[in-house]
C-alpha positions, 0 to 999 in steps of 0.5 A: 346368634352363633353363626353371628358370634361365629362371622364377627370373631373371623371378621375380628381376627382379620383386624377388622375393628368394626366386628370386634365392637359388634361381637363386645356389643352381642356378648356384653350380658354374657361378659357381664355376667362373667364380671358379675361372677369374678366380682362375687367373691371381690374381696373387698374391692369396690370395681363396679361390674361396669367398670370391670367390664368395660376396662376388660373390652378396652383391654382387649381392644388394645390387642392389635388382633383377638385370635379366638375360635369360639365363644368359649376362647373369646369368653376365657381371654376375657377371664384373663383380662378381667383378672388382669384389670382386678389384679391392677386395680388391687396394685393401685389401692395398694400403692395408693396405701403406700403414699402412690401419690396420684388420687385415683378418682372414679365414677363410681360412688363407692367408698375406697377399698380396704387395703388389706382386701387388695392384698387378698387379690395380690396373694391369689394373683401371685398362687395362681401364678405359682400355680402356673409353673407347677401345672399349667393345666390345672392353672388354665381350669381355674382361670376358665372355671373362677375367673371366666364363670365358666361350667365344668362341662365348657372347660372341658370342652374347650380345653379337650379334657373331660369332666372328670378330669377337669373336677380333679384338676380343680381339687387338687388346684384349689388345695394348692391356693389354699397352701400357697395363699395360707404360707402367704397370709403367714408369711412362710 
């Protein structure tokens, strides 16, 4: 199954569509999985693991070109996307809160989202953002690690660190999240 991950990501980095649906389709459990995780600690929000999934794979196909070189950095822009689809989603239950206007109307059963748990999205989204102007390498080990569900030992290996390295990159990342979204939430 490698070598076919391997072939599809260079067939879809020559802009060949065919092989960017073929490796989605190969690597649905695994992105699957990954949404399963991010929507683990949701916050609240009612976006179904399918729903995240395949918004992310619509996300990524709007790429005219992916631009990976392994499973790994296929998997970590699908973090990217799939934070980026909860991100919008938590704006829409907020402007929805906010008197948006249009009636978001879904597939999905569920009862709407608190709003407030929205908010929680927003604040993580706005202190990984901070995180990003302070240390952009400790910003990229969060997205990989929380986001992407990836372990220790993958984020190593696909950002050229080693294991220790990546550890403390995630202490000292998650204490300044918790500061920044513990100034948000009181509002310093």
């Amino acid at each position: 199954m490698h070598d076919d991950v391997t072939a599809l990501l260079a067939a879809a980095n020559s802009g060949d569509g065919a092989a960017q649906d073929r490796l989605f389709t190969l690597l649905y459990d695994e992105l699957r999985q990954c949404a399963r995780h991010q929507l683990r600690g949701n916050f609240g929000l009612t976006l179904s693991t399918t729903a995240l999934v395949n918004e992310t794979y619509v996300k990524l196909a709007a790429a005219s070109q992916l631009s990976t070189r392994t499973r790994q950095h296929f998997m970590a822009l699908a973090a990217r996307a799939m934070r980026q689809v909860m991100v919008d989603h938590a704006r829409r239950v907020q402007a929805d809160k906010r008197g948006g206007g249009a009636v978001m109307v879904t597939l999905d059963e569920r009862l709407p989202e608190d709003p407030a748990d929205a908010v929680e999205v927003l604040a993580l989204d706005q202190a990984l953002n901070t995180l990003e102007q302070i240390d952009e390498r400790a910003a990229r080990v969060v997205q990989l690690h929380f986001f992407g569900g990836l372990a220790f030992p993958e984020v190593a290996e696909l950002e050229g660190l080693t294991v220790r390295t990546v550890m403390r990159d995630w202490q000292a990342a998650r204490a300044l999240l918790a500061t920044e979204m513990g100034a948000g939430a009181t509002g310093t």
